[in-house]
Wavefront OBJ file of the C-alpha trace (Angstrom):
o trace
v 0.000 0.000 0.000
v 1.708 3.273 -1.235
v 1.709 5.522 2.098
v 0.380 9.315 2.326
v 4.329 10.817 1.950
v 4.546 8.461 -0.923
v 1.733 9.571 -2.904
v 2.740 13.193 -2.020
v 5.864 12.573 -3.538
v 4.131 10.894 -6.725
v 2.419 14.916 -7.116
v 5.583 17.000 -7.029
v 6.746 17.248 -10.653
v 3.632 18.671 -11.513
v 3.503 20.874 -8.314
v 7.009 22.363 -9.540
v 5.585 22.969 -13.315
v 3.045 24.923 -12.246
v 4.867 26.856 -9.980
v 8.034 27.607 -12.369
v 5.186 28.744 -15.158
v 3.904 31.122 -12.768
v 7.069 32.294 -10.268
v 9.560 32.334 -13.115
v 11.856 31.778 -10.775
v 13.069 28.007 -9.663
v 14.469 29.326 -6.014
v 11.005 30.575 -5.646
v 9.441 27.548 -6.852
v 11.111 25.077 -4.793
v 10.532 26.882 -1.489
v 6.503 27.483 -2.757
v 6.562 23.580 -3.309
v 8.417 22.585 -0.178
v 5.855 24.613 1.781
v 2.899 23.162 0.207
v 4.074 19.768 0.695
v 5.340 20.476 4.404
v 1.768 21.903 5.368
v 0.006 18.762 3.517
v 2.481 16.211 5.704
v 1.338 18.819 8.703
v -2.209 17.879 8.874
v -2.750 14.828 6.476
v -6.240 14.664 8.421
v -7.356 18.171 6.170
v -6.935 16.292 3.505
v -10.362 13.984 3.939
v -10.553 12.573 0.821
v -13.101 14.756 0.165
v -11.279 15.473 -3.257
v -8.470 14.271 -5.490
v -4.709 14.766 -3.527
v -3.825 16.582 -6.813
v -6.572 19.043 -6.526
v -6.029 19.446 -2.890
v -2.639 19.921 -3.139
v -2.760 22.700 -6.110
v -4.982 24.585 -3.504
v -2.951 24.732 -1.235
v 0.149 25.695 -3.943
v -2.599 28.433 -5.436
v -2.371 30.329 -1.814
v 1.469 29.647 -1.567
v 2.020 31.092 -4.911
v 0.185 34.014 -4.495
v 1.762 34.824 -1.416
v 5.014 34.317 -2.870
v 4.112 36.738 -5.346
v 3.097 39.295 -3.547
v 6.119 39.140 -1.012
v 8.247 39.044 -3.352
v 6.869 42.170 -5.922
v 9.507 44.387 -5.329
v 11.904 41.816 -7.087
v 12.561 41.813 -10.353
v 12.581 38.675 -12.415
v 14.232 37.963 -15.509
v 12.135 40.012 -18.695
v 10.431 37.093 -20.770
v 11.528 37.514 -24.466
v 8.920 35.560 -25.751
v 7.093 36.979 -28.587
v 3.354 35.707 -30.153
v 4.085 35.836 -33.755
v 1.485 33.082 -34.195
v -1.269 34.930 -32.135
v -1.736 36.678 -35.587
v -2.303 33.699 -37.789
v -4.044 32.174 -35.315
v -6.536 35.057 -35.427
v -6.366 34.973 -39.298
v -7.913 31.457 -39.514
v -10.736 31.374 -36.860
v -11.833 35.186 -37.857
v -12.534 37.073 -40.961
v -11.590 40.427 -42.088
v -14.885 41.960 -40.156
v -14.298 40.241 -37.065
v -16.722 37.367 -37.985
v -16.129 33.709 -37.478
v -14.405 32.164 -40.750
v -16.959 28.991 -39.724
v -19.563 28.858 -36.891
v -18.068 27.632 -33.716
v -18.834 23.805 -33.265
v -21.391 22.298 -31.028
v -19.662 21.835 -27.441
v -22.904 19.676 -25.854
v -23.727 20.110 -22.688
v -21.357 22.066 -20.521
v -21.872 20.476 -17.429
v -21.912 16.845 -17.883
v -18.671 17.525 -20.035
v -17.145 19.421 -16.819
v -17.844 16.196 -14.627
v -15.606 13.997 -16.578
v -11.947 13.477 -15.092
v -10.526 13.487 -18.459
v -11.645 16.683 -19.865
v -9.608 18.195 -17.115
v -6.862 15.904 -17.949
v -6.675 16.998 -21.490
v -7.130 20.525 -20.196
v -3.984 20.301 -18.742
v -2.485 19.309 -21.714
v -3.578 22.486 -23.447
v -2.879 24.498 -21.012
v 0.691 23.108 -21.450
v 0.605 23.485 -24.853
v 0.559 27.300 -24.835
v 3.398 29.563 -25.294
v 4.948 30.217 -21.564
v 4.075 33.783 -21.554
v 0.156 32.939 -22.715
v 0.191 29.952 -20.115
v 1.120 32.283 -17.271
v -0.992 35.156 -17.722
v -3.776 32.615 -18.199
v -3.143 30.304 -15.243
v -2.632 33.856 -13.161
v -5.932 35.356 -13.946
v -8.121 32.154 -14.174
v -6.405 29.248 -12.065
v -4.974 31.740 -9.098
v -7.975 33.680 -9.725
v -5.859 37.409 -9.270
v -7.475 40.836 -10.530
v -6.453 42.005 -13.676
v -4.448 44.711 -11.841
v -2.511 42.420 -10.050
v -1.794 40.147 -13.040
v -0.757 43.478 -14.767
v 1.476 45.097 -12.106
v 3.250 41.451 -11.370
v 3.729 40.921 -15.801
v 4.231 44.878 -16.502
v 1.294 44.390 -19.185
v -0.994 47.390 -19.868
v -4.762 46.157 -19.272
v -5.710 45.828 -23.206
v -2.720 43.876 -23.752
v -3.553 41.338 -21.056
v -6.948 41.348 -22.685
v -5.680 40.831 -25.984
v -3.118 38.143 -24.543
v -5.829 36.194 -22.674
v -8.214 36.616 -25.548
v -5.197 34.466 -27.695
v -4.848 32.417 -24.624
v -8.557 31.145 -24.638
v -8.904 30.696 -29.062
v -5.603 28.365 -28.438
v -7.488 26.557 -25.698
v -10.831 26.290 -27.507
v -8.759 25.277 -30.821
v -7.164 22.181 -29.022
v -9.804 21.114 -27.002
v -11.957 21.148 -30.180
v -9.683 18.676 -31.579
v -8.137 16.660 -28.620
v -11.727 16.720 -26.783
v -14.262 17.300 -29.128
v -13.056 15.510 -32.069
v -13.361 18.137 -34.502
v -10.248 19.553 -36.884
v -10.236 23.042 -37.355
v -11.483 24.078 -40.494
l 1 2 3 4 5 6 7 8 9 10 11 12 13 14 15 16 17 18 19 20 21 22 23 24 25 26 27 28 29 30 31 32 33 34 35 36 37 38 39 40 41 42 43 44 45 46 47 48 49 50 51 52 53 54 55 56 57 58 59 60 61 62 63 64 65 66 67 68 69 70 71 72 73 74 75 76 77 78 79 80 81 82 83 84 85 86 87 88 89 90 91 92 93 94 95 96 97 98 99 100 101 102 103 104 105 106 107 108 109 110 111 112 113 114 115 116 117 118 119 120 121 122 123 124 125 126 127 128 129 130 131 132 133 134 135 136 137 138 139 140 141 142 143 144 145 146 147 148 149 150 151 152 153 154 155 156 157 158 159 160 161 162 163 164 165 166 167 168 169 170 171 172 173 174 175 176 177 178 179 180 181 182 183 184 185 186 187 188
């Protein structure tokens, strides 16, 4: 029987992804990882099984990261170089000239019964890996840590239309490959 520490252990690669896509910074990420794992060894009993240890465990990484963040504004990290050359194309193929769809978006069934099933999540995550760094972070910021648009702008030195262009990118790459990873339908 794989013990509690074990299975904690089994979680921490993914733990450290997630917090080097949003710290930037791998001193930062270690020490937000350490702590999340050192507070789930501190009261196992929390736990409950009243979820999935992965979910549980990026909950408790969520508040560590944010506070991380936030202690640690006055820092400056290394600027990310990254550019979005494809964000254009991208835009090119799903809209036309007016700002129409090229082709009506597909059918996505119902919303919730598709939300209940452990594999959309899974392939998700995939997407979510999938996108370019920069995309990935300001996306995982403002909808998986849940932070105001301020904050995601202050912490990322955006201006607030070019987070809103950036997570408008963000979301067509999303809906593109979970149309054809999830959905089963090729773009057109």
């Amino acid at each position: 029987m794989v013990t509690f520490e074990e299975q904690l252990v089994e979680h921490r690669i993914y733990l450290m992804r997630f917090a080097r896509l949003q710290l930037r910074n791998d001193a930062w990420a270690e020490d937000v990882v350490s702590e999340t794992l050192l507070a789930a060894l501190a009261k196992p009993h929390a736990f409950g099984n009243r979820s999935q240890l992965k979910t549980w465990l990026v909950g408790i990484l969520k508040h560590k990261v944010i506070d991380q963040i936030r202690s640690n504004a006055r820092e400056v990290a290394a600027p990310d170089h990254g550019t979005d050359d494809e964000g254009d194309e991208l835009d090119r193929l799903v809209f036309k000239a007016d700002g129409h769809f090229a082709s009506p978006p597909g059918d996505w069934g119902d919303p919730q019964q598709t939300l209940q099933q452990s594999q959309f999540f899974k392939v998700l995550d995939a997407c979510v890996e999938r996108l370019p760094p920069a995309l990935g972070r300001l996306f995982l910021m403002r909808e998986w840590l849940e932070l105001s648009c301020e904050e995601v702008c202050k912490e990322l030195s955006l201006t607030p239309t070019h987070l809103y262009v950036q997570l408008h990118r963000a979301r067509l790459r999303l809906r593109e490959c979970l149309n054809i990873h999830w959905f089963g339908q090729q773009a057109s």
